[in-house]
C-alpha positions, 0 to 999 in steps of 0.5 A: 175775446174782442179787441175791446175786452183784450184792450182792458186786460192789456192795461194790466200788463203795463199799468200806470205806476205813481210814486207816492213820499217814496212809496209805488202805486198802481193807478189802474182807474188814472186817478192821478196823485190827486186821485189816489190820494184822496183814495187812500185818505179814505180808505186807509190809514196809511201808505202802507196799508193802502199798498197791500190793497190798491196794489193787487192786480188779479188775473184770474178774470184774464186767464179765464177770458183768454183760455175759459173756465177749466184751469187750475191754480197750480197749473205751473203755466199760470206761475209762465203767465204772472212771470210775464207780467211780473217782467214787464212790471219790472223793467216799466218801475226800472225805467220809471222809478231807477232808485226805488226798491220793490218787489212783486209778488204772486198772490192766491187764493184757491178758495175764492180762485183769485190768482194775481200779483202784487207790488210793494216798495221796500224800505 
């Protein structure tokens, strides 16, 4: 892997998180409020919608670049690496957004081979 392609991956660790009318978003492309907004309108018809979507983070491409082709989805590893990424989603939304309730959660699908994370605000 060359510096340039772990730069790209490395964004997904700390992602750029907006807040919008009280609801968290991963702004992967730095859309900005602007940005993510006119997404949203286009795409979604709610904010709640929108998050389920925009806010899937997949790793898989990651993990492949890093170690190659030949791991499995339910190797208890995979589960070590999204936890990594999973705290340093938490502490960066604590540290942003200290009032905002959310939850990460893993995200599967052993037929397409995606594995990744998502984030969703709560209440």
């Amino acid at each position: 892997m060359n510096l340039f392609r772990l730069a790209y991956w490395m964004q997904d660790v700390i992602p750029k998180i907006r807040e919008l009318d009280g609801y968290l978003f991963i702004d992967r492309f730095d859309l900005g409020e602007a940005g993510l907004r006119a997404k949203i309108a286009e795409r979604f018809t709610s904010l709640v919608e929108a998050q389920l979507w925009i806010n899937i983070v997949l790793l898989d491409g990651f993990i492949s670049e890093v170690v190659g082709d030949d791991w499995d989805l339910n190797d208890p590893l995979v589960d070590k690496i999204l936890s990594a990424f999973r705290v340093a989603w938490f502490y960066q939304i604590k540290a942003c957004f200290p009032e905002s309730k959310f939850a990460i959660d893993k995200v599967m699908d052993s037929e397409s081979g995606d594995v990744g994370l998502r984030l969703t605000s709560i209440g």
